[in-house]
N, C-alpha and C positions, 0 to 999 in steps of 0.2 A: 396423087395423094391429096385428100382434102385438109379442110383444117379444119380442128377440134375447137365450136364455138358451144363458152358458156355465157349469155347475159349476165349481167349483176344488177340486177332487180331490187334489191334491200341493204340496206345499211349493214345487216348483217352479216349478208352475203361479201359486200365490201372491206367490211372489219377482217373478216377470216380469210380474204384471202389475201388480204396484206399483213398478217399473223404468219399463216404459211408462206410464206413466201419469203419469210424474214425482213418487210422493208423497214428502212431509214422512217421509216412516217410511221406513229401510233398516232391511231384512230378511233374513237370512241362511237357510239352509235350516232350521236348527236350528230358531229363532225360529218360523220359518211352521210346522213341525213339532209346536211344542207348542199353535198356534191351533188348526190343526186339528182335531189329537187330541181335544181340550177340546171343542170346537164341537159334534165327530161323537158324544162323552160321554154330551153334552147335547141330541142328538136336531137337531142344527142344522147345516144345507150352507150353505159360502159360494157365492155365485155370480157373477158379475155379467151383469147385464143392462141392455141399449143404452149400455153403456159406464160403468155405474155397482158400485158394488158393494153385491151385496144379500143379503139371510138367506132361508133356509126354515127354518122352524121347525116341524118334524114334529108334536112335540106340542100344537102346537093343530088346533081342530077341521075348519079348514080352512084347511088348510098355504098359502100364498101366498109370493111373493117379496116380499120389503120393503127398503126402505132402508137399509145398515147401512156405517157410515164403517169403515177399518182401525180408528181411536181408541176406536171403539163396541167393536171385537172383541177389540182390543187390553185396554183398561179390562173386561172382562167375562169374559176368562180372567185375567185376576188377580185378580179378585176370588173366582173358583173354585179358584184357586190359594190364596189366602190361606186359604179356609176348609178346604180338604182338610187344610194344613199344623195350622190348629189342632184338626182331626178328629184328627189322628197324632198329634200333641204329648198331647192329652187322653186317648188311647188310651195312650200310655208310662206315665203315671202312676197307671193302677191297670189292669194288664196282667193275664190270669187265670194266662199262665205266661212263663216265660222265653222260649219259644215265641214270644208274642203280642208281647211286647216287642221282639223281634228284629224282626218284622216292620212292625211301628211305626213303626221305629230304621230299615230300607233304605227305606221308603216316604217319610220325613222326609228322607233326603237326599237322594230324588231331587227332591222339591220343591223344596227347599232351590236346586237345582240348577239347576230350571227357573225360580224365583223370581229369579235373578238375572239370566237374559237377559232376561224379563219385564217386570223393573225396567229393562235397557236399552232395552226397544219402550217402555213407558209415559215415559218421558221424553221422548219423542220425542211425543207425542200432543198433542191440544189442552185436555186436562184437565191437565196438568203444567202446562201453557205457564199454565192458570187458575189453576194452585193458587200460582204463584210468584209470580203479579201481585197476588194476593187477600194473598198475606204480605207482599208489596212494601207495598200499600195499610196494610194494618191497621199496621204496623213505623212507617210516615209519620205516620198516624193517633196513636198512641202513644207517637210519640218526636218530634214534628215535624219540625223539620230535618234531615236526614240529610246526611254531610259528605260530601266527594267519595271518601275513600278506602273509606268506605262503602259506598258507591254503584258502586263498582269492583269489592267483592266482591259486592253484590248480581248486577253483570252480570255475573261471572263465574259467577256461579250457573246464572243463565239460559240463558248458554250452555253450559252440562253440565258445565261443569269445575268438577263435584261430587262428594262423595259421598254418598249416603242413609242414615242411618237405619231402622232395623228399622221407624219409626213412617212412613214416608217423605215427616222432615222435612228440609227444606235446610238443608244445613252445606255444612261444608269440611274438611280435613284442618288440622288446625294440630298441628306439634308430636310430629304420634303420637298427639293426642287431637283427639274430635270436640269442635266449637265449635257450635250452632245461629247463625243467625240472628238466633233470638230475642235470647239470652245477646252474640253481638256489639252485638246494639242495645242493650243494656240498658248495656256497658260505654261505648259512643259516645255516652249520656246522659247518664253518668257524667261522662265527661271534657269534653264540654258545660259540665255544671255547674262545675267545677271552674275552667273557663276564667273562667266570669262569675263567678266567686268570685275571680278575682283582681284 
């Protein structure tokens, strides 16, 4: 019995079939716009086949379809993302002309650009969902008790109603400035302590 291969050739095609499909990940045209791009870059067609979705990867020696999650495609143009952006950044600072620089400087923002819907598909993924439980644990770990008003922003976290960091740590907005996580647990230790000092 063979297997049922469709390419996904457009953003379109990519949108609707992660509509159908019911995932965890909305995707906008934009969004499926720069997977692709990236994908096609990197010598690699999404596809899905018997109702799954899967990679070819041209560059190896014998190209097959494989199993590849939105979260796998998602995580893996940002990480090609991230590195372009520090190819340009490292390319501005020692430029051979004003020229070079310039071109550094539009290539950096369109990253920049793409970097931040990017950061909205990756939130959405099952490697975000690990990295917030992974700082939930170690934060418990290192501070043991954590109070409930804590624990309120911790779920707030989780569910997006966050901001990121350049490093793409969980915070939040306080104030006009960023707070980590970290630096809240640190002060919810504080005042811990302070309690049983009284």
């Amino acid at each position: 019995m063979g297997m049922d291969v469709l390419e996904v050739n457009t953003p379109g095609e990519l949108v609707l079939w992660l509509h159908l499909v019911q995932s965890k990940v909305s995707m906008q045209q934009d969004g499926a716009e720069i997977i692709l791009d990236y994908m096609a870059e990197h010598g690699m067609t999404l596809a899905v086949c018997n109702q799954e979705l899967a990679v070819l990867d041209a560059g190896e020696e014998s190209p097959e379809h494989k199993p590849y999650s939105i979260d796998d495609a998602i995580h893996d143009v940002c990480e090609w993302n991230l590195e372009l952006i520090q190819d340009m950044e490292d390319g501005m600072k020692n430029p051979a002309d004003q020229k070079e620089y310039n071109r550094f400087s539009d290539a950096l923002d369109i990253l920049k650009k793409q970097e931040e819907v990017l950061d909205g598909l990756y939130q959405q993924t099952k490697y975000e969902q690990m990295a917030q439980e992974c700082a939930v644990e170690v934060i418990t770990l290192a501070f043991g008790d954590i109070s409930e008003e804590m624990w309120k922003k911790i779920e707030a976290c989780r569910q997006g109603r966050t901001e990121r960091t350049e490093g793409k740590k969980v915070s939040r907005q306080l104030g006009g400035q960023q707070e980590s996580l970290e630096v809240q647990a640190e002060k919810q230790q504080e005042e811990s302590r302070q309690e049983r000092g009284r």
